[in-house]
C-alpha positions in Angstrom: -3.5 2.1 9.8 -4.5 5.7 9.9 -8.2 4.0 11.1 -6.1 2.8 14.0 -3.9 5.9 14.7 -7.6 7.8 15.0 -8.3 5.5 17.6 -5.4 5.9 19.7 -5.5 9.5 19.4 -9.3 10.2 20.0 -10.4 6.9 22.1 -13.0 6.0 19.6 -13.5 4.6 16.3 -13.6 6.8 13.0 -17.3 6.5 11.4 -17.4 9.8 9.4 -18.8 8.5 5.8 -17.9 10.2 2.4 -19.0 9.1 -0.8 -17.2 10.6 -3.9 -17.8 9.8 -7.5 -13.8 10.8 -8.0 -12.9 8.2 -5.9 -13.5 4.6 -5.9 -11.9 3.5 -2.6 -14.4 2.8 0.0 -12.4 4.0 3.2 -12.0 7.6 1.3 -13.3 9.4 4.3 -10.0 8.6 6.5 -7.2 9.9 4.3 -9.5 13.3 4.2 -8.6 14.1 8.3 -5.7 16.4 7.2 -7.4 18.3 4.9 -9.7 18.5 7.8 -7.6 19.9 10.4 -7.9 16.9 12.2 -4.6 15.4 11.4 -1.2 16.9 10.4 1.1 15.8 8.3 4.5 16.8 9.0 5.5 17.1 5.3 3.6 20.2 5.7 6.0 22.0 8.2 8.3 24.5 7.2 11.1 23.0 9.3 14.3 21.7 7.7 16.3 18.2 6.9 17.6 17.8 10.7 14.7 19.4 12.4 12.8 17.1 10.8 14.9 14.0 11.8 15.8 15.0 15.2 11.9 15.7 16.5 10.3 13.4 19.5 8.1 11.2 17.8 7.0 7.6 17.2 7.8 6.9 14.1 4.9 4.2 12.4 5.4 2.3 9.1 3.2 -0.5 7.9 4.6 -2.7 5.1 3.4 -5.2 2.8 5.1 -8.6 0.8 5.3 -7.4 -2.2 3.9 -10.4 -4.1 0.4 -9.6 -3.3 1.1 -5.6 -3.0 2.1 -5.9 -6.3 -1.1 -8.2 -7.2 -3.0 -5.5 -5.4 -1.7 -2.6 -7.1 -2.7 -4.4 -10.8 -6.2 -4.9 -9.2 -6.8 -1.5 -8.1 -5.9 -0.2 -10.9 -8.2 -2.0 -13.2 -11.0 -1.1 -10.9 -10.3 2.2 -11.5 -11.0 1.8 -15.4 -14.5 0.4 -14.5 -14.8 3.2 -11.7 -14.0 5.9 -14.2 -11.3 6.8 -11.6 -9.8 10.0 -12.5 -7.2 9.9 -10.3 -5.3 7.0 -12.5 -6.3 7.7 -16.2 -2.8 9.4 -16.8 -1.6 6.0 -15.6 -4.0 4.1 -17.5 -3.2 5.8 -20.6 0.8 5.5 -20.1 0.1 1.9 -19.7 -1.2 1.8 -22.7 1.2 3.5 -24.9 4.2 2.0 -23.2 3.4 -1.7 -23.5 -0.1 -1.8 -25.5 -2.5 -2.7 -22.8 -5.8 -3.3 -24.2 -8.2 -2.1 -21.6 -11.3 -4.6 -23.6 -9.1 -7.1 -23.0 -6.2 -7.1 -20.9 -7.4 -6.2 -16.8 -7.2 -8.9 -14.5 -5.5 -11.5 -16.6 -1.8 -13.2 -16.5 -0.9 -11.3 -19.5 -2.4 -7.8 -18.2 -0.8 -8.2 -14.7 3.0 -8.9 -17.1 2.3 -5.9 -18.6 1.9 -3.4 -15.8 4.7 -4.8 -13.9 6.9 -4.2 -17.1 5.6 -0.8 -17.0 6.4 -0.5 -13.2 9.9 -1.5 -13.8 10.3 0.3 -17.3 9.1 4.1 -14.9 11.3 2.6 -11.8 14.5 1.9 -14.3 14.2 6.2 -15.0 15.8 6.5 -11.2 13.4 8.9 -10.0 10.6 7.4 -7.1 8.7 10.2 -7.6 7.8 9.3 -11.5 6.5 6.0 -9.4 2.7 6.2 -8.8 2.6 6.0 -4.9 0.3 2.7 -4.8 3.4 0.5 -6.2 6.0 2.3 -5.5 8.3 0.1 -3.7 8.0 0.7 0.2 11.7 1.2 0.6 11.3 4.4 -1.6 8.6 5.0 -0.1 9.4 5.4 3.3 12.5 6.4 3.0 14.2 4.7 6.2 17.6 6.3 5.7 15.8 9.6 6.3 13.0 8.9 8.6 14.1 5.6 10.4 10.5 3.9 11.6 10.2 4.0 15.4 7.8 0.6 14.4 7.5 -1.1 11.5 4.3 -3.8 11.1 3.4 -6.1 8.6 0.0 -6.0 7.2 -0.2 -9.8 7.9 0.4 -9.6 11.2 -1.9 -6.7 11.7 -3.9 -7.5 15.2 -0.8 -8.4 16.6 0.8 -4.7 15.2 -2.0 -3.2 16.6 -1.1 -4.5 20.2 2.2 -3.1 19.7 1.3 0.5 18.6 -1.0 0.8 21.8 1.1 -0.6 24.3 4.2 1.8 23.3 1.6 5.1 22.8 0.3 4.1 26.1 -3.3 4.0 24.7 -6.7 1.5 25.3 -7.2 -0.9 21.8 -10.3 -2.8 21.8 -8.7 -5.9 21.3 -12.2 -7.7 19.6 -11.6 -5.6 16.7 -8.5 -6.4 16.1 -8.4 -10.0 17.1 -9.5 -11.9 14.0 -7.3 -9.7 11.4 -4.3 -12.3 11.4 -6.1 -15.4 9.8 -8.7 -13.3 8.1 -6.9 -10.2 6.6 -5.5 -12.7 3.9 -8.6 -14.3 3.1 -10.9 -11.3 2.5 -8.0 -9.2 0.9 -9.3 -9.1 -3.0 -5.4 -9.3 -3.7 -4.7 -12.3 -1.8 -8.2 -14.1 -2.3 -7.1 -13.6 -6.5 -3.4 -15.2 -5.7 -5.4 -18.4 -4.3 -8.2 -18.6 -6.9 -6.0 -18.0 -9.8 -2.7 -18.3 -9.1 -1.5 -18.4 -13.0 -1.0 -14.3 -11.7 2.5 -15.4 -10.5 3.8 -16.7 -13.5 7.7 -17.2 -13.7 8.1 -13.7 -15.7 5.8 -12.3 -13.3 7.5 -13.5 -10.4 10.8 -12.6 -11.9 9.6 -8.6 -12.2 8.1 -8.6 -8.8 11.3 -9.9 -7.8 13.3 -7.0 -9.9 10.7 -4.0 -9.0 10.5 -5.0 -4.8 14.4 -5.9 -4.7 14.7 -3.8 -1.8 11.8 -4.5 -0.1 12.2 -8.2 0.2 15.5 -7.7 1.5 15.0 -4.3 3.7 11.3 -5.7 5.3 12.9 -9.4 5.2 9.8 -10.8 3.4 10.4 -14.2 1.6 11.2 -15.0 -2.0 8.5 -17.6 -1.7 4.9 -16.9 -3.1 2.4 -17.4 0.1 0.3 -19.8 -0.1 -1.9 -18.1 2.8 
């Protein structure tokens, strides 16, 4: 998304490379334009509540279902064991001593994936979002719509098509090519959603049942399906 809102604001894509040992994401280099002066992030104002709701702007969310967000979250997270990610080893390590995780033995299987979403659910049942790392916390929480309503909201699915949308109500140019074979690719090159059709034994009935409990809210609020995708 923020690849996208670089394009409509500068008429170009965003090429800048950065390669960090901290950090094993490989599109690092985009969420670093703020601390670059290039973007802003209005969290950062010193404005109040109603300032804040009543300024003239489009409003952009992108959500996600939460089957394989949830599925993508587990993922990420055991890559960052391999990675050495320091970012997550607080998480890793609460993992462990909540539910017994064995890191030798317990990333990217059925019963690993049961355990962190039992985690998820046992730091989401303490009522406080911000306890909730930000990579699973559910999108409800995390957007916060009954502050900050979205001007648009687009589903990662759907993403070419989102794209459109966002240009044509900024007024901007999108080069459409780039954007154009997202929809029936985006699924089959997400790691997430190429490990839900591979292996599916991830979505287990207790795993399905605590994806279920955890996204509540976003199934309903983002009108996603209780059904798992089968593409």
């Amino acid at each position: 998304m923020l690849n996208l809102l670089y394009e409509m604001e500068f008429g170009h894509p965003f090429t800048a490379q950065l390669k960090t040992s901290a950090n094993q994401h490989s599109g690092f280099a985009i969420f670093q334009l703020a601390n670059a002066g290039v973007f802003s992030r209005l969290i950062d104002l010193d404005i109040g509540l109603e300032e804040f709701q009543s300024l003239a702007a489009t409003r952009i969310a992108t959500v996600r279902n939460p089957y394989t967000r949830a599925l993508s979250s587990f993922k990420y997270l055991c890559r960052s064991h391999v990675a050495g990610d320091q970012r997550f080893f607080s998480e890793r390590a609460r993992l462990s001593a909540l539910t017994s995780f064995d890191w030798n033995l317990d990333p990217n299987t059925e019963l690993g994936f049961y355990l962190f979403l039992k985690y998820v659910f046992a730091i989401q049942q303490l009522n406080d979002p911000v306890l909730v790392d930000a990579h699973w916390l559910p999108l409800v929480d995390h957007i916060q719509p009954e502050i900050l309503k979205p001007t648009l909201v687009g589903k990662v699915e759907h993403f070419s098509a989102f794209a459109k949308d966002v240009a044509k109500h900024l007024g901007k140019s999108l080069d459409e090519n780039r954007y154009e074979a997202l929809p029936k690719n985006t699924l089959n090159n997400n790691i997430a959603n190429k490990e839900m059709m591979e292996r599916p034994e991830y979505y287990s009935l207790r795993n399905i049942g605590l994806i279920q409990g955890i996204y509540s809210a976003d199934f309903e609020a983002f009108e996603y399906s209780l059904e798992i995708p089968e593409n």
